[in-house]
N, C-alpha and C positions, 0 to 999 in steps of 0.2 A: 375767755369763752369765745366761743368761733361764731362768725353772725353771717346769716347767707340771706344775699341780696339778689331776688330774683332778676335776673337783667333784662329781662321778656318784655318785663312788667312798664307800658306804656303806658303815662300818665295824658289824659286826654281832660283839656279845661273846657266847658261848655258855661260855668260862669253863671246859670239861671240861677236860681233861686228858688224856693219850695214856697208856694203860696201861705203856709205858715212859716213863722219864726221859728229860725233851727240853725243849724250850720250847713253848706254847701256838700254835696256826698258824693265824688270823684265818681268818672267812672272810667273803669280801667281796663283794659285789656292782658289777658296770659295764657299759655295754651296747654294744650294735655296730647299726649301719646298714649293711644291707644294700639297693644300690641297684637299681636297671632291672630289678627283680619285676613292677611294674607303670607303665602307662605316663606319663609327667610330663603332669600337665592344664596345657591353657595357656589354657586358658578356661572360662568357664561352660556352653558346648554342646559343649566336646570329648567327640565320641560314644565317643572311645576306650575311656574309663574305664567303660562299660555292657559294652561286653566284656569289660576285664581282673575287671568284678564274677564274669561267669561262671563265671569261672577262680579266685576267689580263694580258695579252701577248697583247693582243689587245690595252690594254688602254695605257702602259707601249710603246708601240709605234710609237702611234698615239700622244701620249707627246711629244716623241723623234724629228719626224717629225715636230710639232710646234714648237718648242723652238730652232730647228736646225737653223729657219734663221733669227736667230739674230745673227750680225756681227760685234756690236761693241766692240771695244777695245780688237779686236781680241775675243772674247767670242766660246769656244768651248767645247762641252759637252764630259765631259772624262765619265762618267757612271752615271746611272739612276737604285737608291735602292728602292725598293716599302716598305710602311711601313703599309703594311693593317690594322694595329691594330691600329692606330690613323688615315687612313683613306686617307694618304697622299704619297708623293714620291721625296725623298731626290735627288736633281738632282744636282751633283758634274759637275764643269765648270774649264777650263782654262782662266784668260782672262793676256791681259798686261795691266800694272799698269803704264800706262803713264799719268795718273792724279790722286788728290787724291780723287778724286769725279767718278774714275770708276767705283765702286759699283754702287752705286747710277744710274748712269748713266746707265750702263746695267740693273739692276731691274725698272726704266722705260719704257728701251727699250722692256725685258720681256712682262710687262704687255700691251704695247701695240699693241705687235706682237699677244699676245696672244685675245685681243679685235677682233684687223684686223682677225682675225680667227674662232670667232665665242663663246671665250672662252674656256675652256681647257675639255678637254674629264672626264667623267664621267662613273661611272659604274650603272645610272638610266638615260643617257643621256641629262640629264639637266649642260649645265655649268653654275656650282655656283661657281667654287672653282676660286684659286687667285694664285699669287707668291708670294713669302715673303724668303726675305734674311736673311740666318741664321748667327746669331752675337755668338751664342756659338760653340759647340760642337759637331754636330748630334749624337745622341744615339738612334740608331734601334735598338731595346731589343723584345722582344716574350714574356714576363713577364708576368702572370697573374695581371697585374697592368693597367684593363682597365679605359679610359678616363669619368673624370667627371666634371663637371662644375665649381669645386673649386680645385686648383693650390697650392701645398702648396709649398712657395719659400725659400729654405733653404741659409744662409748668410754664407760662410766661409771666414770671415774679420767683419769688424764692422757693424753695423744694416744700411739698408739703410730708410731711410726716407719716410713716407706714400707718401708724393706727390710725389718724386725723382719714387717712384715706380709704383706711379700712370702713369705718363707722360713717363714709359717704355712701359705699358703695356696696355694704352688704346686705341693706333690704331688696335689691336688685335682683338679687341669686348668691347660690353659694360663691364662697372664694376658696380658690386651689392654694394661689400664691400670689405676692407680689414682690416686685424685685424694689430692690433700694434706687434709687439713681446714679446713674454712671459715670462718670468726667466725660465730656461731649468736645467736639473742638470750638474755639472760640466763635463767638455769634449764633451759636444752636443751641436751640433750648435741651436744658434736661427731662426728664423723662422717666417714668415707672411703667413696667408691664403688669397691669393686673392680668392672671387667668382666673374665667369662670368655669364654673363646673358645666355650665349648657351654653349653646349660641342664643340661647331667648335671652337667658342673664345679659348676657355681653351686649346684644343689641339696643335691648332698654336702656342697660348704664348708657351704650354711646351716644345714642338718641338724648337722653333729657339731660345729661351732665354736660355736652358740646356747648363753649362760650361761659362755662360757669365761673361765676367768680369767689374765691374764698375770700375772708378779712379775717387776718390776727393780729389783730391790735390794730399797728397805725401801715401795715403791708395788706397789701391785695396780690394776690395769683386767679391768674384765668388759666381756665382747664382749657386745655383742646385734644381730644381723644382722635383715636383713628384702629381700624383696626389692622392687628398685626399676624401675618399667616403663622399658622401652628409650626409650620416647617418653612426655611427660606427655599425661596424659590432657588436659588444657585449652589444652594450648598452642595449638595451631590457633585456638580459639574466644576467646582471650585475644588473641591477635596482630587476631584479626579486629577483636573486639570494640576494638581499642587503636590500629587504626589507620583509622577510618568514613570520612577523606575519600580515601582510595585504593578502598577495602572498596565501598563506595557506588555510585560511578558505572562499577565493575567489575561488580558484579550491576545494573544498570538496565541495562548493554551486553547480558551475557548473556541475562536477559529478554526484552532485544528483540530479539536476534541468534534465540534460540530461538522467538517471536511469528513472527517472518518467515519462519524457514529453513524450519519444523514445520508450526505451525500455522495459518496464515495458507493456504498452498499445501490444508492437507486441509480450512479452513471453503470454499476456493474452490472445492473439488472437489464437497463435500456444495450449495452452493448449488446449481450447474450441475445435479445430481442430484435436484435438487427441482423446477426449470423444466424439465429435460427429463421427467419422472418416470420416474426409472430406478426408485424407492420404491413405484410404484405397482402393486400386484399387477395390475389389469384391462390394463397395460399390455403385461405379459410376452407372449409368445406361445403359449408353453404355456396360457395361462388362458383367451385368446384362443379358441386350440384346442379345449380343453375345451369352452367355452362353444357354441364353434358345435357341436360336436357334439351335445353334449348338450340344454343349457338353450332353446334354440333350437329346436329340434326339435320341441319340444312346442307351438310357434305356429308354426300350416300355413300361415296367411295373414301374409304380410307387413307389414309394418305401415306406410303410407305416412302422414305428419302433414297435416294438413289445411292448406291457409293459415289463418293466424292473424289476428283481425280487425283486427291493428296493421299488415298489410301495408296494409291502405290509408289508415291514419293518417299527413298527409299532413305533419303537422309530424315526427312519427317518422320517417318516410321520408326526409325532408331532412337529418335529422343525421345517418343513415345513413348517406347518400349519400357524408356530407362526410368520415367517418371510413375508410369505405371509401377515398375521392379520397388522403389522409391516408398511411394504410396500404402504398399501391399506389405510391410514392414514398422515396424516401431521405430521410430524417427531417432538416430544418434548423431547425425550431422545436418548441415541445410546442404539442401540444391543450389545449385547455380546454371542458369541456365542463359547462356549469352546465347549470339549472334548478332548478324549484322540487323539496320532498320529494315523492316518489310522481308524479311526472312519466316513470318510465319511463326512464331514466336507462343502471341497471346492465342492467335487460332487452335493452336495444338494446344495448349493450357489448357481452354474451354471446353473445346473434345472429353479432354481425360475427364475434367471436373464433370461436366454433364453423364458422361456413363458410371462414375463412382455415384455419383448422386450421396455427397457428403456435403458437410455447412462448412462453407471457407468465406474468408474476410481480404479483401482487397485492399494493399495502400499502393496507390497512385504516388511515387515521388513527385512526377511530373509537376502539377499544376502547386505540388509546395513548395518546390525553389521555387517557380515563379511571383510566390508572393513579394509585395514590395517591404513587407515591414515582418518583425519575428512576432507580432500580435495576430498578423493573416496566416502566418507560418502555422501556429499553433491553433488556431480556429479551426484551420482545413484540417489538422490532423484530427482534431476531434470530432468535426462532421464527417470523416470518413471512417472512423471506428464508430462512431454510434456512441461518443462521448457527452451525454447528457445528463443533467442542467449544466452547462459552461458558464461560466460568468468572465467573457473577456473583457470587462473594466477593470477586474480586481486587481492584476495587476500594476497598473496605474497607481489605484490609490492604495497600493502597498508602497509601491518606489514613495508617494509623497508620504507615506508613514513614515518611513523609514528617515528621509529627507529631513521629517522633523521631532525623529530622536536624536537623530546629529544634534539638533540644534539645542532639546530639551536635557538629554543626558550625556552625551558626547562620543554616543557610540548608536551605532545602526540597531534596529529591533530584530533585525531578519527577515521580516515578514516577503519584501520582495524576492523573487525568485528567478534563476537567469533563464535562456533561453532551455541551455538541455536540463535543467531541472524539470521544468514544464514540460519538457515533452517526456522526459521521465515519467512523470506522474500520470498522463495519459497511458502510458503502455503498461502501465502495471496494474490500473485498473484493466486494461484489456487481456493484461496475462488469466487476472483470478475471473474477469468473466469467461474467457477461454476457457479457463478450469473447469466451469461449471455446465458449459457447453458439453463438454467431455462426460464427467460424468453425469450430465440428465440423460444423455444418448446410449452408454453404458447401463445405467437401468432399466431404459426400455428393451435397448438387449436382451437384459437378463430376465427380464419379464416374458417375451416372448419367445426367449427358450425355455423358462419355465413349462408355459403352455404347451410348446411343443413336446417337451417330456411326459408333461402329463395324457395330452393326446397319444403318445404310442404305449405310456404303461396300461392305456383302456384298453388298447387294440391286444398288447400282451396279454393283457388277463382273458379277454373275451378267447382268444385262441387257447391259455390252457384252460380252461372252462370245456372250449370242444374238445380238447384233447384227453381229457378225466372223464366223460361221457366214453370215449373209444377205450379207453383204460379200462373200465365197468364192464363191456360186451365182451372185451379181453378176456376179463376174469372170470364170467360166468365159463367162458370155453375151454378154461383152463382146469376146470374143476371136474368137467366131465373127460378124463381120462389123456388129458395134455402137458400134469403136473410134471414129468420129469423133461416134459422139452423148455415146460416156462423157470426151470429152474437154468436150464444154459442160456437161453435166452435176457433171462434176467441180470446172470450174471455179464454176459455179452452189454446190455445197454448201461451196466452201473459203472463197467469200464468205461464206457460211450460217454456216459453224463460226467465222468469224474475228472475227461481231458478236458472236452468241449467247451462246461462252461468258465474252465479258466483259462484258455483263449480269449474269451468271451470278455469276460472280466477286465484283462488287460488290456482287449482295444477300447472298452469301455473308459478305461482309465487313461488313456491315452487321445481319446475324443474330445474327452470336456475341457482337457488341457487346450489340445489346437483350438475346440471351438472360444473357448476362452481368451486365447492370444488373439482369434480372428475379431471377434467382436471389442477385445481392447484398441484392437487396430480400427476398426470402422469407425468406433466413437469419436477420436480425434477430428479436430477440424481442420483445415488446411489453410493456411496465410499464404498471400500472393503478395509480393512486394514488388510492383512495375515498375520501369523507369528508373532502376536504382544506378542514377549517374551521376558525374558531379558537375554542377550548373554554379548561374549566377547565386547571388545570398549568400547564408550560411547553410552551405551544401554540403561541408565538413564535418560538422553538427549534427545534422541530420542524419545522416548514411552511416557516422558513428553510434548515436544512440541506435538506431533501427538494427545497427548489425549487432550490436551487443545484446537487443532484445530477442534477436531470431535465436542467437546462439544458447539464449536461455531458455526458451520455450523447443528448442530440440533436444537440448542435454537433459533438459527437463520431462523429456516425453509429454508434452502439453499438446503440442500444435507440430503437425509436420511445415517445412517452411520452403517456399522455393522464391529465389530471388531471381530475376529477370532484369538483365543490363543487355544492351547492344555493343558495349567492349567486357573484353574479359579482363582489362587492366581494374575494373573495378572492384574486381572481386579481395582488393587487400581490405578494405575493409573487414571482410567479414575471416578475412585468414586473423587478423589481427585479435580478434574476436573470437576465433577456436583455435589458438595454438597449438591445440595438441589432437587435434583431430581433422583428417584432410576433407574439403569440399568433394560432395557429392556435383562433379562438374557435368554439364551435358553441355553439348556446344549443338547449333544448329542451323548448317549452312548454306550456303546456297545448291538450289537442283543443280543435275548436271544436267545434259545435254537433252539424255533420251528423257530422262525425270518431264524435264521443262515441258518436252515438244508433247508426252503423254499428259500433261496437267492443259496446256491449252487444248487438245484439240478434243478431251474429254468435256472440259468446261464447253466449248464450241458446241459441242454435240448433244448437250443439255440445254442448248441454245437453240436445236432443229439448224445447225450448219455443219453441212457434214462437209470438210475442206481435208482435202489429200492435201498435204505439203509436197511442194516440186524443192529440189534442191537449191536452187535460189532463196526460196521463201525460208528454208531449214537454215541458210547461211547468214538471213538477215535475224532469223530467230534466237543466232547463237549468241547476236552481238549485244542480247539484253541479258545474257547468262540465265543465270535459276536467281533472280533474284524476284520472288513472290510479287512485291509492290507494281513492279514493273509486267512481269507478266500479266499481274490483272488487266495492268491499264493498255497492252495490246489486246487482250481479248475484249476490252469494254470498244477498243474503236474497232475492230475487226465486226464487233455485232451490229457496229451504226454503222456500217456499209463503208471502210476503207479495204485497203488492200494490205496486205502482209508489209510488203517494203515501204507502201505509203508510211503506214500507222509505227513502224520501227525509225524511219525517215523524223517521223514527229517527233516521236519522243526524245531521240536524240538532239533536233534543234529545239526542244523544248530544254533538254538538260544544260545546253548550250548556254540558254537567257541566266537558268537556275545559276549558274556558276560564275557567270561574268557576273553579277547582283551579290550572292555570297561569299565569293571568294577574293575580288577586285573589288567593290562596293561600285554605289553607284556615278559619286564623286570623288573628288579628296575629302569633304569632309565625312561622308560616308564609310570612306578607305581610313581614316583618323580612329573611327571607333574599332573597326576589327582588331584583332588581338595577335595580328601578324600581318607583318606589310607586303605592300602589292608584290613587292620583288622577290621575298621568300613562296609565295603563291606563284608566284610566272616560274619562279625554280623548279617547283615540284610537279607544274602542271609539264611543263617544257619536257625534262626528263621522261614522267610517264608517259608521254604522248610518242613516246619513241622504243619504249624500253617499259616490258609486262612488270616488273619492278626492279625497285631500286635499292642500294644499301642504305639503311639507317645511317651507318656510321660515317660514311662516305660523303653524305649530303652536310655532316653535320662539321666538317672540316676546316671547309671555307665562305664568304661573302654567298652571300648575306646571313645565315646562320650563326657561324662561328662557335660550335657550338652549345648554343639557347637550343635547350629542348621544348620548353614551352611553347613557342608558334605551332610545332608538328602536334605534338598534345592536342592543343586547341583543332586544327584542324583536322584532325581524326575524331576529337567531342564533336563537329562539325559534320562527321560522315563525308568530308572530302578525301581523304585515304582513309586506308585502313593500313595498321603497323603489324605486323607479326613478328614474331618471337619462337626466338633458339634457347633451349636450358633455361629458362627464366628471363632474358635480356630482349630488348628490341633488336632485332634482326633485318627485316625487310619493309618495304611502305610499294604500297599495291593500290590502285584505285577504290574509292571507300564503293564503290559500286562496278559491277562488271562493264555497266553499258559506257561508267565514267570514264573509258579506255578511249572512246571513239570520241565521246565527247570532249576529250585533253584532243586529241589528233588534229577535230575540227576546230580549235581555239588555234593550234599551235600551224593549220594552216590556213586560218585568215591572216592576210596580209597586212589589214589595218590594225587588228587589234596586234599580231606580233610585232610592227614595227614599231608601236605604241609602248609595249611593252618591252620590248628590246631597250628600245630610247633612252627609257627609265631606269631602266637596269643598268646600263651603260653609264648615265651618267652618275648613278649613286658609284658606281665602281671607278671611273674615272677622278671624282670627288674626292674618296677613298686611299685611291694613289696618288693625287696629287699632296693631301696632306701627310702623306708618308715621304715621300720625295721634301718637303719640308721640313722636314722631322730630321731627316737625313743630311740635309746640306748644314744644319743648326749645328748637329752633330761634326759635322766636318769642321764647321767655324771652329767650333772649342778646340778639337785639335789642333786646327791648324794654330792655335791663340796657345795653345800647349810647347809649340816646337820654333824653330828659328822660321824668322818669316822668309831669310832668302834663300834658305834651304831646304825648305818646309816641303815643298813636291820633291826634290829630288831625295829625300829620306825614304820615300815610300820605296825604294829599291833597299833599302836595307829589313831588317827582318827583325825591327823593335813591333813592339806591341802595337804602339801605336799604330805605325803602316800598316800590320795585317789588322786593324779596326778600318783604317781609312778606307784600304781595299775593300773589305767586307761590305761598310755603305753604299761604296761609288757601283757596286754589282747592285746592289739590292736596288739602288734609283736609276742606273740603269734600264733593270728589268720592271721598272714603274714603268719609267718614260715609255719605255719599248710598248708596252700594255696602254699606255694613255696615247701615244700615236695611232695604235692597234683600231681603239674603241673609238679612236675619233672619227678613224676614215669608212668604220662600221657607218656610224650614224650620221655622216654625213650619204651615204646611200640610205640608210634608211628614212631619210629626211626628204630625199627622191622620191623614196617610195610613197611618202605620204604626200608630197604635193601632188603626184600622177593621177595617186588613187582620191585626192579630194574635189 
């Protein structure tokens, strides 16, 4: 039989004695838990408990008050501990132990004092709660260890028995279940999970059972409860973590399920919102409004633009023309539209765009080679399409996703993406918002041709309406003795009506067709792709995806496309890209003569300077050619008060600084970075400076090129020549600018920088020949180590192999030597020259 030993239960000796004869009557101490005072926390933000704070001076003794008048077996309350976090209030008692059924007997009395009253105070004013006598040890703890449904009872002595445990703990609340105990590792106790059916159950058991002690037979077990969360906290993140190749390719699904469903639909929406500009405040009507009322108002004269002196630039005209012809057409190829820098380019672009007054989207290559990393590469391309929400971390912690399925499954998840993937992804949300671009402008179209049909069938009807009126006065005069003229007549106009309206008809049918191709044409938007050159980065990357996007969006009739480079070597890209369809090329050159002198002196006279050109001034004006950039900046100093040959005079010792800085650097280590050395640049300056061009292939023959194409490349991407081309081939190399003609002359007649220059050159070439001239004498060693030594020269008169080798050498270092004496006795004048001039 199981015997339970309250362990609460403090024996306190005070030793008096009762003025009569009796036995001594202990007086002892033990507590009671009182529950649902306040409310069970089931979490760290349960706001409950801030309210039942309010209440708890109040509650705490309004208890005190009930419970004070119980009087048996002397019962008196030494202190009342509130335990809010399980909801309850530890109420420590005096009583005497003059039976051994005083417990008992006071926890009846308790609860009936407590009935006689109404039940026990509450912090929602419903009494639910109870007494219940504590058999353990009361532990008020503040622990984040809030109350749940399942008890886990820890054994410190031998395991107690499912039923022994049952018949403790089921006057408490229902029981769900309890589990048996489980092999534990050595030094930890065993263990049962009681579940209750409520957290009230569960709280009470844990409250009065903690520190309890059972006895069977000659064993004791002490309980220590705790409780246990319904769910582990890590299990989710354990299972996740335990099972990566299911886990895995379940979130790259979602990922991308959520990419496509979400956000993909809203970056297509903000694109479309950026080519149409729905973002743009001047666009709104209201602003619009405002504006004319207002801001407007205060300029009485209207303002009409002058023709511009490029309208009669006869080479700008022509590309005009062609982009216009281009535009006004259903798009089957892209444009190309090169020239040199400051040829006037993007100005012409703008013109056309501005008088179409159609929605086109701009991609600047420019400023995205110069990104320094492929995560700036792809930012910019998305702030320049209108690609929103971006999320440029994601790829990051994709690469580390990836990184650690290596590590968890042995294989990458995919999730990272390379460079032209990403930019893929951008351009094809921009394709389908393109799309949509297209068709919203097409149903405005067709909406306001609707209109306008309906507007002329009113005007048709209203006209025969008057015309069945004239029909009527017809008829009465026909009746009074005109019947047999209205019968030729009649038959006269039924011939009439029976050609006429099937003419009619036809053009009819013929109308909605054009007008339908017109308005499929307008709706399209137009893409500008600037700057399409190839730079630092991955500029390879770039100019491939973009061309492969233009070619789809024109094959596609999507988007008309015109790409703008300053060489036309650029344009393989996009050949590569329509194989089978040739570029629409427009090239766009520099003014000629009469072009130029009519663009400044129109510009001039828009200026209020009305300047006749003398033939001097014509001569200095030819030496900046029609290259646009340049002509402005004469006209900008001609208007701040220079003179024609002054302001021509500058810009050439201005191009002068420009070239000796980009083409020579400013030091050697300067000269280190450029992407062709000083000597191949003094070659090509040297030459032009003497000769309007030069051959490609001629240049590329000998020192210092040998033929490396790449230096002339670079310095053609450079704008320091420019290469033109025969049948498809490099052909000729021409100053990359007309004025750079004058500019190579004055480099190549300063004295210091040529003999600087010369020096250098010399000595690389001297260099050059000296270790060929070594090359060769090595070469003679062996022979000579091949043949009899004291026979060895006069063999060279015979006509073995070997002499015509040895002969062959002794010519070729010969004409070394002959070149290294040559270049020595150069620079030692030139060596003159520079001490004179220093």
């Amino acid at each position: 039989m199981l015997r339970s030993v309250p362990r609460s239960v403090v024996l306190l000796r005070r030793g008096a004695r009762q003025l009569s004869e009796g036995p001594v009557v202990e007086i002892r101490e033990a507590c009671v838990f009182v529950d649902s005072v306040f409310p069970i926390q089931l979490g760290r933000f349960d706001i409950r408990r801030y309210i039942a704070f309010l209440r708890e001076e109040g509650l705490v003794q309004s208890l005190r008050d009930r419970l004070s008048s119980v009087n048996a077996h002397g019962f008196r309350i030494t202190s009342l501990e509130p335990h809010p976090k399980d909801g309850g209030v530890f109420v420590r008692f005096a009583y005497k132990a003059d039976s051994e059924n005083a417990l008992v007997s006071i926890e009846r009395e308790l609860k009936r004092k407590v009935q006689d009253h109404g039940g026990l105070p509450s912090w929602l004013g419903m009494s639910s709660g109870n007494v219940w006598m504590v058999k353990g040890i009361p532990w008020n703890e503040d622990m984040y260890h809030f109350a749940s449904p399942i008890v886990k009872v820890a054994f410190e002595g031998p395991d107690i028995h499912q039923e022994s445990l049952y018949k403790l703990l089921r006057p408490y609340g229902r029981i769900r279940d309890i589990t048996d105990p489980i092999p534990v590792p050595a030094g930890s106790a065993r263990f049962s999970t009681v579940s209750f059916q409520k957290i009230r159950s569960a709280a009470i058991a844990r409250n009065v059972l903690h520190g309890f002690e059972m006895s069977s037979g000659s064993t004791v077990t002490r309980l220590s409860t705790k409780y246990e969360d319904p769910i582990r906290v890590h299990a989710i993140r354990d299972w996740l973590s335990g099972h990566p190749k299911i886990v895995l390719p379940v979130v790259v699904f979602l990922l991308g399920t959520l990419t496509y469903t979400i956000f993909d639909p809203l970056r297509s929406l903000m694109i479309q919102g950026k080519v149409e500009d729905w973002f743009d405040v001047q666009e709104f009507k209201i602003y619009q409004w405002l504006r004319k009322n207002t801001v407007d108002r205060l300029y009485l004269a209207s303002k009409v633009s002058p023709p511009t002196a490029t309208d009669g630039w006869k080479e700008r005209k022509e590309a005009e023309t062609a982009v216009r012809a281009y535009l006004a057409d259903l798009p089957t190829t892209v444009t190309f539209v090169h020239g040199p820098q400051g040829s006037g380019k993007s100005t012409m672009l703008q013109t056309v765009l501005d008088d179409t007054d159609r929605k086109s989207l701009t991609i600047d290559c420019g400023p995205l080679l110069q990104s320094s990393s492929d995560a700036l590469l792809v930012r910019g391309l998305a702030k320049q399409t209108g690609y929103w929400p971006f999320f440029s971390f994601l790829n990051s912690v994709n690469h580390l996703l990836d990184l650690a399925s290596m590590g968890l499954i042995g294989q990458k998840a995919g999730m990272s993406t390379s460079l032209v993937e990403q930019l893929q992804s951008i351009l094809d949300v921009t394709e389908d918002a393109l799309k949509s671009v297209g068709s919203s402008h097409l149903r405005t179209l067709y909406k306001q041709t609707r209109l306008a049909e309906k507007e002329r069938s009113k005007a048709t009807l209203r006209e025969k309406q008057s015309d069945g009126s004239l029909d009527r006065t017809a008829g009465v005069k026909s009746e009074l003795n005109t019947g047999d003229k209205l019968l030729a007549v009649d038959a006269q106009l039924t011939n009439t009506d029976s050609e006429t309206p099937v003419e009619e008809r036809e053009g009819k049918k013929r109308k909605p067709e054009n007008a339908e191709d017109v308005e499929a044409v307008q709706s399209l938007p137009i893409v500008i792709i600037k700057n399409f050159e190839r730079g630092p980065g991955p500029s390879d990357e770039l100019l491939s995806v973009l061309a492969k996007w233009a070619a789809r969006l024109s094959e596609h009739q999507i988007a008309h496309v015109i790409v703008v480079s300053d060489n036309r070597e650029n344009m393989k890209s996009l050949t590569k890209a329509l194989p089978s369809k040739p570029l629409n090329l427009i090239a766009l050159d520099d003014a000629d003569t009469a072009s130029a002198l009519a663009f400044v002196k129109q510009k001039l006279k828009d200026a209020d300077i009305d300047l006749q050109f003398s033939h001097v001034q014509t001569t200095y004006l030819e030496r900046l050619g029609g290259r646009s950039s340049d002509l402005e900046t004469l006209i900008h100093k001609v208007r701040n008060g220079q003179q024609v040959e002054e302001a021509v005079e500058d810009i050439i010792n201005r191009g002068v600084g420009e070239i000796q800085k980009s083409a020579f650097g400013d030091d050697e280590d300067d000269a280190k970075r450029l992407p062709w050395t000083r000597e191949q640049a003094w070659m090509v300056v040297k030459r032009l400076a003497n000769q309007p061009e030069i051959s490609y292939s001629e240049i590329l023959l000998d020192f210092p090129f040998k033929g490396d194409e790449a230096p002339l490349r670079n310095m053609e991407h450079a704008e320091l020549i420019s290469i033109g081309t025969h049948l498809g081939r490099p052909s000729t190399i021409k100053p990359g600018k007309p004025i750079f003609k004058w500019v190579f002359q004055r480099l190549e007649k300063d004295a210091i920088f040529q003999a600087t220059q010369d020096l250098a050159f010399n000595e690389k070439v001297i260099a050059t020949a000296e270790t060929n001239i070594k090359t060769y004498e090595q070469e003679l060693s062996t022979l000579k180590d091949m043949g009899a030594d004291t026979s060895f020269w006069s063999n060279f008169s015979s006509s073995s192999v070997l002499s015509q080798r040895a002969r062959y050498l002794l010519n070729k270092a010969k004409t070394a030597q002959t070149k290294v004496e040559t270049l020595e006795k150069q620079n030692s004048l030139l060596k003159k020259t520079l001490a004179q001039r220093t």
